[in-house]
C-alpha positions in Angstrom: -2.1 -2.5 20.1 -3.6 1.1 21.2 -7.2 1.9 21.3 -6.8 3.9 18.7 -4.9 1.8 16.4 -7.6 -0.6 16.9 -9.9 1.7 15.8 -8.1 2.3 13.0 -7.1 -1.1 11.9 -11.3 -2.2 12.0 -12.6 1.0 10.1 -10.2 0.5 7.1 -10.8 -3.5 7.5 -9.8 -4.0 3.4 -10.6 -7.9 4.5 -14.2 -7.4 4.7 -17.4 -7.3 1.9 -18.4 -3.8 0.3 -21.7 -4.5 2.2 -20.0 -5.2 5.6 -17.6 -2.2 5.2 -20.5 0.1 4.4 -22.8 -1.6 7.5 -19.8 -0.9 9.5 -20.0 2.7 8.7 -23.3 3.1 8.6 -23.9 2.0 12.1 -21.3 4.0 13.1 -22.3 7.6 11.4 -25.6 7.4 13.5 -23.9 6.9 16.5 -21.7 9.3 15.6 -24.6 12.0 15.1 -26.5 10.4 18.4 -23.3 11.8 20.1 -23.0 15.0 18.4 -26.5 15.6 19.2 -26.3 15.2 22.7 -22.9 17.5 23.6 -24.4 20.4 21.4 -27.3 20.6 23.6 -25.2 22.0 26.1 -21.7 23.4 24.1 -20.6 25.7 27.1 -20.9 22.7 29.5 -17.0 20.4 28.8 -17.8 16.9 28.6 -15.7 14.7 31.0 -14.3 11.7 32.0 -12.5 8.3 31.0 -13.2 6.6 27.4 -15.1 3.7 29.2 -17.3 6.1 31.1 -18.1 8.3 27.8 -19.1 5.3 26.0 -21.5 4.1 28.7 -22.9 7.5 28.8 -23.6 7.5 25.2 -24.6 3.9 24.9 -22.0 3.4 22.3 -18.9 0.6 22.6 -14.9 2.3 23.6 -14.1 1.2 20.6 -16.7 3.7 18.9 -16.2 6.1 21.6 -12.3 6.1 20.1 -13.2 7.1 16.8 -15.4 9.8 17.8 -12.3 10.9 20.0 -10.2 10.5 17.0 -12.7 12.4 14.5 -13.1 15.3 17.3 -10.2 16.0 18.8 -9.1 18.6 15.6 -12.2 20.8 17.0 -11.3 20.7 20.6 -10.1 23.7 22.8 -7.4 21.2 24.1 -6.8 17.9 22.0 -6.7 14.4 23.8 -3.9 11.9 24.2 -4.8 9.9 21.7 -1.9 7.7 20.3 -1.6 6.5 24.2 -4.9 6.2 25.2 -6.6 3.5 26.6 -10.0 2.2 28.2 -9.3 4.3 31.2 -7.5 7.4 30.1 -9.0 10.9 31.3 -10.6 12.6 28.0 -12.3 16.0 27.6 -15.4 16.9 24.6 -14.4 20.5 25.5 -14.9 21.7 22.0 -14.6 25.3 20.3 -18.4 25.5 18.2 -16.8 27.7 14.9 -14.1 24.7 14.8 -16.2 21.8 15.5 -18.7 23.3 12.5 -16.1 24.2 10.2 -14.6 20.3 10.6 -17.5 18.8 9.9 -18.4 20.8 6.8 -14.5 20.2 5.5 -15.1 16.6 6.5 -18.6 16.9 4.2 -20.4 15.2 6.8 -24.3 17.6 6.1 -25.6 15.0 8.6 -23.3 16.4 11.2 -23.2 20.1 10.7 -27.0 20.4 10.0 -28.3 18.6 13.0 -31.1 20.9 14.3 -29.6 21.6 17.9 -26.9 23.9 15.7 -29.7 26.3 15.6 -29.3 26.9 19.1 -25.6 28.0 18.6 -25.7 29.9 15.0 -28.5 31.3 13.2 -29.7 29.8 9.8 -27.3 33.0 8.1 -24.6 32.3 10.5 -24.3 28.8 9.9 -24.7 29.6 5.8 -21.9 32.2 5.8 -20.1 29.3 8.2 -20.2 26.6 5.4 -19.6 29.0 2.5 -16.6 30.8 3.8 -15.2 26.9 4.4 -16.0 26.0 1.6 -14.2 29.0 -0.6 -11.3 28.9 2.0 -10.6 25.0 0.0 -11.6 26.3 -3.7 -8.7 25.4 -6.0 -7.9 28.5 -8.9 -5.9 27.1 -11.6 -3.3 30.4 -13.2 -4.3 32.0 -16.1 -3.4 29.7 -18.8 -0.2 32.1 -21.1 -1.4 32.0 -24.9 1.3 31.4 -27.3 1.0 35.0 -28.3 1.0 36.7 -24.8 4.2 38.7 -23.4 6.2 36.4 -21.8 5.6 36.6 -17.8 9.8 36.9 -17.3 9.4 40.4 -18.4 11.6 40.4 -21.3 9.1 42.0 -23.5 8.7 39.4 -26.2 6.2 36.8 -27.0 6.1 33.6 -24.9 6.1 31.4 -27.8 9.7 33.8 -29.0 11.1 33.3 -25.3 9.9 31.0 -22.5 7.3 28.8 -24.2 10.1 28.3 -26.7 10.7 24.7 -27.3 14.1 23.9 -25.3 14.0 26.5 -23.3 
């Protein structure tokens, strides 16, 4: 079994407690924003080297160090091998900042894309017009609903209840 899959198969463990399951996650999510916190001190500098080494450097197991692979490697300049990869495998954090921010506001993860060392990248309006275009890009408009009594949108000229809104048609 991959890294990944192991990763995979423990954070959707169905076999464990509602308690345990949100521990799991919990644990995990600071971690998770330890990490983040760290690489966007420095987002020109590309972050390097195998998964064991990473997760040494931020004090975090390979197992966590695959599933922030996993939940980064959308944002990245060039993504990382991960169905193959294992303990050992060269990675890269080499991320693109607009990407990475616009992922974690999709992902609605606010502990993520407002970590303070975002200042340093975008401004407070920036990072705003950031989360609100993202946001609008995934807003759902439902049609205008046809009334019984509008023309029908085929064009023919009569009502819609008279030609397409017809019963049986």
């Amino acid at each position: 079994m991959s890294l990944l899959e192991e990763w995979r198969a423990n954070a959707n463990n169905a076999e464990v407690d509602a308690y345990t399951f949100q521990k799991f996650w919990d644990d995990y999510f600071m971690k998770e924003k330890g990490v983040y916190a760290e690489i966007l001190k420095t987002p020109d500098t590309a972050v390097k080297g195998t998964v064991k080494e990473l997760a040494d450097k931020f004090n975090i197991t390979v197992h966590e160090m695959t599933g922030f692979l996993d939940g980064i490697n959308d944002s990245l300049v060039k993504a990382n091998p991960l169905e193959e990869m294992d303990e050992n495998t060269e990675v890269s954090l080499d991320f693109d900042n607009e990407k990475l921010f616009r992922n974690m506001v999709e992902a609605d993860a606010p502990w993520l894309y407002e970590l303070p060392e975002w200042d340093a990248i975008y401004s407070k309006e920036e990072q705003k017009n950031l989360i609100r275009s993202q946001k609008d890009s995934h807003t759902i408009r439902k049609p205008k609903k046809i009334g019984r009594n509008d023309p029908c949108p085929c064009g023919s000229g009569k009502k819609y209840k008279q030609c397409c809104g017809r019963k049986g048609a």
